[in-house]
N, CA, C and O atoms as a GROMACS GRO file, in nm:
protein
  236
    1UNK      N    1   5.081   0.537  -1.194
    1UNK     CA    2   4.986   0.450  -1.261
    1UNK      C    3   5.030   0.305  -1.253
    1UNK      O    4   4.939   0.226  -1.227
    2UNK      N    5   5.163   0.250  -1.273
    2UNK     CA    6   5.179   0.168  -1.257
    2UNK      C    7   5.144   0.080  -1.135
    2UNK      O    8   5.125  -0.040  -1.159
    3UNK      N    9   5.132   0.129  -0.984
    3UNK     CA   10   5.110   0.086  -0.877
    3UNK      C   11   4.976   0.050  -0.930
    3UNK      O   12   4.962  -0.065  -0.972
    4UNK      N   13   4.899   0.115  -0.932
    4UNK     CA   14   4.768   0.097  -0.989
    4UNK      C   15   4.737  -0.019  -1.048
    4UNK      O   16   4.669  -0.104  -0.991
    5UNK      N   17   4.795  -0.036  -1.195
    5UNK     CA   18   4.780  -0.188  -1.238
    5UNK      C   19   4.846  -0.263  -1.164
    5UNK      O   20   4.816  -0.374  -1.208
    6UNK      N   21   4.925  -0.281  -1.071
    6UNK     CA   22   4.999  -0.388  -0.988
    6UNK      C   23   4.900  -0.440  -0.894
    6UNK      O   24   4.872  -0.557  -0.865
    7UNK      N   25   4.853  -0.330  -0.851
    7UNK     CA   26   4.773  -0.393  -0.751
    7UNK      C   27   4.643  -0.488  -0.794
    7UNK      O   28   4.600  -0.583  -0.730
    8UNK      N   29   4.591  -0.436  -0.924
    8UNK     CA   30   4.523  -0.506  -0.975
    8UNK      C   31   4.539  -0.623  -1.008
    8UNK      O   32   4.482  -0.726  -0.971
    9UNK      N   33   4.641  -0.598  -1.100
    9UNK     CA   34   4.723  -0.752  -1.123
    9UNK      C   35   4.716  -0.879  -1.009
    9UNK      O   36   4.675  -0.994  -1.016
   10UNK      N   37   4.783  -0.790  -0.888
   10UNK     CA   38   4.786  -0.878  -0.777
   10UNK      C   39   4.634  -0.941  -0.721
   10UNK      O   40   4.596  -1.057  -0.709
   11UNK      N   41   4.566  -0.812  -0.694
   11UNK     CA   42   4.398  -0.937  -0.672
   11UNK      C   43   4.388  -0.974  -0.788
   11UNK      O   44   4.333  -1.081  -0.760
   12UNK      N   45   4.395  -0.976  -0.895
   12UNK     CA   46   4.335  -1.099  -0.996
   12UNK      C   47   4.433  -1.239  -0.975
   12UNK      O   48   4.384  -1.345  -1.016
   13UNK      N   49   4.564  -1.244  -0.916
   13UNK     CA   50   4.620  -1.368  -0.922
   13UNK      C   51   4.554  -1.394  -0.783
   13UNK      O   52   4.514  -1.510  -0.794
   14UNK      N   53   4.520  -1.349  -0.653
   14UNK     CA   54   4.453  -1.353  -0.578
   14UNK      C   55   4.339  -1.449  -0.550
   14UNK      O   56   4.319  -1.549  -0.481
   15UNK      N   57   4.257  -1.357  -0.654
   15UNK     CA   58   4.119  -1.458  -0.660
   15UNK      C   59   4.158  -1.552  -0.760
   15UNK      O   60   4.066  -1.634  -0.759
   16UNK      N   61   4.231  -1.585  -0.836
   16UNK     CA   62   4.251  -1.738  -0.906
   16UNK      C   63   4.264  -1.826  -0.774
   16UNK      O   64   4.201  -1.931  -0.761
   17UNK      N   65   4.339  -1.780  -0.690
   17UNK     CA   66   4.370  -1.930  -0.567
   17UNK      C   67   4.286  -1.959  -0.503
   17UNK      O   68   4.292  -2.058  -0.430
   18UNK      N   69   4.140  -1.850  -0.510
   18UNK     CA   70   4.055  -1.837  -0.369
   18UNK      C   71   3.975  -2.018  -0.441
   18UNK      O   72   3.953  -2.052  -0.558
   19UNK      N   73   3.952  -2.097  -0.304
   19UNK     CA   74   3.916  -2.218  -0.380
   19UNK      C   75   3.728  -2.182  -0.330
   19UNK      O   76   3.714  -2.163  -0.209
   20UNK      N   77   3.626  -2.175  -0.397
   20UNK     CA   78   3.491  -2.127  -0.357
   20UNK      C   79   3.432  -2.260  -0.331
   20UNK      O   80   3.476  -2.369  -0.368
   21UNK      N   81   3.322  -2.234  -0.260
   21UNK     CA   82   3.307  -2.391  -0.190
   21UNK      C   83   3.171  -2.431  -0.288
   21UNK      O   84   3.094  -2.367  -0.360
   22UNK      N   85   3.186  -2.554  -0.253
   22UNK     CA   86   3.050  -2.632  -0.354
   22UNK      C   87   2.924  -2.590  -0.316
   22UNK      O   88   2.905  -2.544  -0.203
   23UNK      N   89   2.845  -2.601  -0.391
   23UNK     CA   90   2.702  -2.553  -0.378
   23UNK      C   91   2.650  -2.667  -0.286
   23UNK      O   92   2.548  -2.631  -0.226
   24UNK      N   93   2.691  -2.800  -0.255
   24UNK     CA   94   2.608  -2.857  -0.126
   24UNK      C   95   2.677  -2.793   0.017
   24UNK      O   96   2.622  -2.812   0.125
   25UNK      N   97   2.816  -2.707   0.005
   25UNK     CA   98   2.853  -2.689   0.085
   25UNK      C   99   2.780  -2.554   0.161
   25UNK      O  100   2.756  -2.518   0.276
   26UNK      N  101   2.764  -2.509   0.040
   26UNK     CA  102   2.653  -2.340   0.114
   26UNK      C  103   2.526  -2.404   0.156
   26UNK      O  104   2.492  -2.391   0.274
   27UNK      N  105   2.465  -2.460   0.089
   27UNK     CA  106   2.299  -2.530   0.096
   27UNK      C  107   2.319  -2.555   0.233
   27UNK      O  108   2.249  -2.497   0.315
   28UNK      N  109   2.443  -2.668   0.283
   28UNK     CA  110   2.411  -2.692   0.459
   28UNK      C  111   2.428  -2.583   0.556
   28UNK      O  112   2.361  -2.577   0.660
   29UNK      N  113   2.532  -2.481   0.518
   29UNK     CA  114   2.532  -2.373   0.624
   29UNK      C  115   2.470  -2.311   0.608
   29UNK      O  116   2.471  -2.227   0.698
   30UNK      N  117   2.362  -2.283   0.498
   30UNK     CA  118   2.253  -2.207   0.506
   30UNK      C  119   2.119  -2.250   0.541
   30UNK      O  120   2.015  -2.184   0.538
   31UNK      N  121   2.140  -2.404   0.585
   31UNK     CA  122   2.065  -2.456   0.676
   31UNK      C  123   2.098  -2.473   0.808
   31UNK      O  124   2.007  -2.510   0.883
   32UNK      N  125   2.267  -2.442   0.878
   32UNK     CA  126   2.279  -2.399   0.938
   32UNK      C  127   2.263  -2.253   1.015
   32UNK      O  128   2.268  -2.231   1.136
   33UNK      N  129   2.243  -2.164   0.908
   33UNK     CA  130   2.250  -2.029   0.947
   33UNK      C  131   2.062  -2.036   1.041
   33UNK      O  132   2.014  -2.024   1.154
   34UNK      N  133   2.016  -2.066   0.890
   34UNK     CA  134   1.829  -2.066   0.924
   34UNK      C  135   1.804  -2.133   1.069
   34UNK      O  136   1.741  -2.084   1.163
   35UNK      N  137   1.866  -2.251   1.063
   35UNK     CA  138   1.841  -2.304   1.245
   35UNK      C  139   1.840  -2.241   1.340
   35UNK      O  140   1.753  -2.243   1.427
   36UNK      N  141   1.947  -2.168   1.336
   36UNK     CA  142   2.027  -2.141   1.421
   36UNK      C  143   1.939  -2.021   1.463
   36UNK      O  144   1.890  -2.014   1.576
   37UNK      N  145   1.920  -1.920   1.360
   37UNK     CA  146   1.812  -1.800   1.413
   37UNK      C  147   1.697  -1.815   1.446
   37UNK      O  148   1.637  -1.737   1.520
   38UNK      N  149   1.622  -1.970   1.371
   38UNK     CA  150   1.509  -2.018   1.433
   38UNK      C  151   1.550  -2.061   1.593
   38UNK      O  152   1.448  -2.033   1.656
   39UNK      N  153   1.622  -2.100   1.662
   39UNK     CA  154   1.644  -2.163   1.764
   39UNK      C  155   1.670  -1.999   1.880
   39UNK      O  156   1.621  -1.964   1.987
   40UNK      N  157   1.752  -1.950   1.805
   40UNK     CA  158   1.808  -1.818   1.887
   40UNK      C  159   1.668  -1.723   1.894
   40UNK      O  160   1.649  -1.662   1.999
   41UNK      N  161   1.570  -1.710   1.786
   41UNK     CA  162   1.484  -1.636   1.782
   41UNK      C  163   1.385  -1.707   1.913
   41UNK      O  164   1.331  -1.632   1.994
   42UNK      N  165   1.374  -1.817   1.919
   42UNK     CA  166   1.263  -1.864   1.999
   42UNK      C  167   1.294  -1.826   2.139
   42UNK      O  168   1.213  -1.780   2.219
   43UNK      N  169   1.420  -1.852   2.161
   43UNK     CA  170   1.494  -1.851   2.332
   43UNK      C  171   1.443  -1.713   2.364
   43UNK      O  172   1.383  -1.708   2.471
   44UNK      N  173   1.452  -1.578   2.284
   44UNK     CA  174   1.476  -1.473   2.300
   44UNK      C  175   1.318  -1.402   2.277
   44UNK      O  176   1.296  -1.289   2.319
   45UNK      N  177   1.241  -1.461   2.223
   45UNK     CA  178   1.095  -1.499   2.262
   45UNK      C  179   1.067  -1.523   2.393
   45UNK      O  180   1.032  -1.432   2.468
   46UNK      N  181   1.083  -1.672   2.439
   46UNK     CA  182   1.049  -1.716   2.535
   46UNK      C  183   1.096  -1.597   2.659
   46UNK      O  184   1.004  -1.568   2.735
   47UNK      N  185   1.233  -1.525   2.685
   47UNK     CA  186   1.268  -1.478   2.717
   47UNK      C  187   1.212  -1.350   2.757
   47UNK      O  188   1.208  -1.300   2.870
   48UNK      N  189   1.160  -1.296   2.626
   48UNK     CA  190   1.096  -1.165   2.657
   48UNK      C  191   0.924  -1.210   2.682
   48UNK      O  192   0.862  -1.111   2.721
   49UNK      N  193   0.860  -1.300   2.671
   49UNK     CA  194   0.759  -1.349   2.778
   49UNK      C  195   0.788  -1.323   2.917
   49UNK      O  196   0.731  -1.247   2.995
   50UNK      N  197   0.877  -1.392   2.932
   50UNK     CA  198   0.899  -1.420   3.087
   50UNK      C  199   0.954  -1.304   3.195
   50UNK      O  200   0.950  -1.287   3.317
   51UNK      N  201   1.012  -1.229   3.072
   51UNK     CA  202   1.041  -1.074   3.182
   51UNK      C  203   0.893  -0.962   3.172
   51UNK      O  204   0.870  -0.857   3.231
   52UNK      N  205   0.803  -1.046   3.060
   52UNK     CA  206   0.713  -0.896   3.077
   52UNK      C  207   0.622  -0.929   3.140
   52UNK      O  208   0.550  -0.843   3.192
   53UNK      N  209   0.595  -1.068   3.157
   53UNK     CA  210   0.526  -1.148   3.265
   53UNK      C  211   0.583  -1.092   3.385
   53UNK      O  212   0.507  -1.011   3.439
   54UNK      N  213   0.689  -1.108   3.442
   54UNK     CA  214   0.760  -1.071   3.555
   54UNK      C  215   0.738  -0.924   3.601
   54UNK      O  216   0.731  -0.888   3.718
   55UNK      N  217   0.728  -0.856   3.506
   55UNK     CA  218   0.704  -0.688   3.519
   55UNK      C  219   0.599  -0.638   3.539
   55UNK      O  220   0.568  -0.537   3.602
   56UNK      N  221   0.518  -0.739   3.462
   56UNK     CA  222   0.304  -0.734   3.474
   56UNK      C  223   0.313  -0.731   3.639
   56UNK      O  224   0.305  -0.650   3.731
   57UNK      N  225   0.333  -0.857   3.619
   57UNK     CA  226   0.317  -0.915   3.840
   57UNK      C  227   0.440  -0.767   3.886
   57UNK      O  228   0.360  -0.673   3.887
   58UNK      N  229   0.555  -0.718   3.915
   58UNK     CA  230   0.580  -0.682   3.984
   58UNK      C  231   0.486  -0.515   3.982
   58UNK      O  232   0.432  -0.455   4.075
   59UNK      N  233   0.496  -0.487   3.865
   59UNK     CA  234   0.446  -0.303   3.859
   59UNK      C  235   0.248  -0.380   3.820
   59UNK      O  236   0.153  -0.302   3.803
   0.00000   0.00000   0.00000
């Protein structure tokens, strides 16, 4: 049992050090994240146009 509370012990001094980031700091990477799948989503769009286009014309 004792291991038990140790380990506990230990993540709770753990997460005291974890430093969590500021709320303007999430707001931009979660305007990074959103871009980013808007941008990746479109390529991969455009992409699958262009091969089923390609497949229309060949078959």
């Amino acid at each position: 049992m004792g291991k038990i509370f140790g380990f506990f012990k230990e993540c709770g001094a753990e997460l005291r050090k974890v430093v969590w980031p500021t709320r303007d700091d999430v707001v931009s990477s979660v305007k990074v994240v959103i871009v980013s799948t808007i941008i990746i989503a479109a390529i991969l769009g455009c992409l699958d146009i262009l091969f089923s286009a390609g497949m229309s014309l060949a078959f």
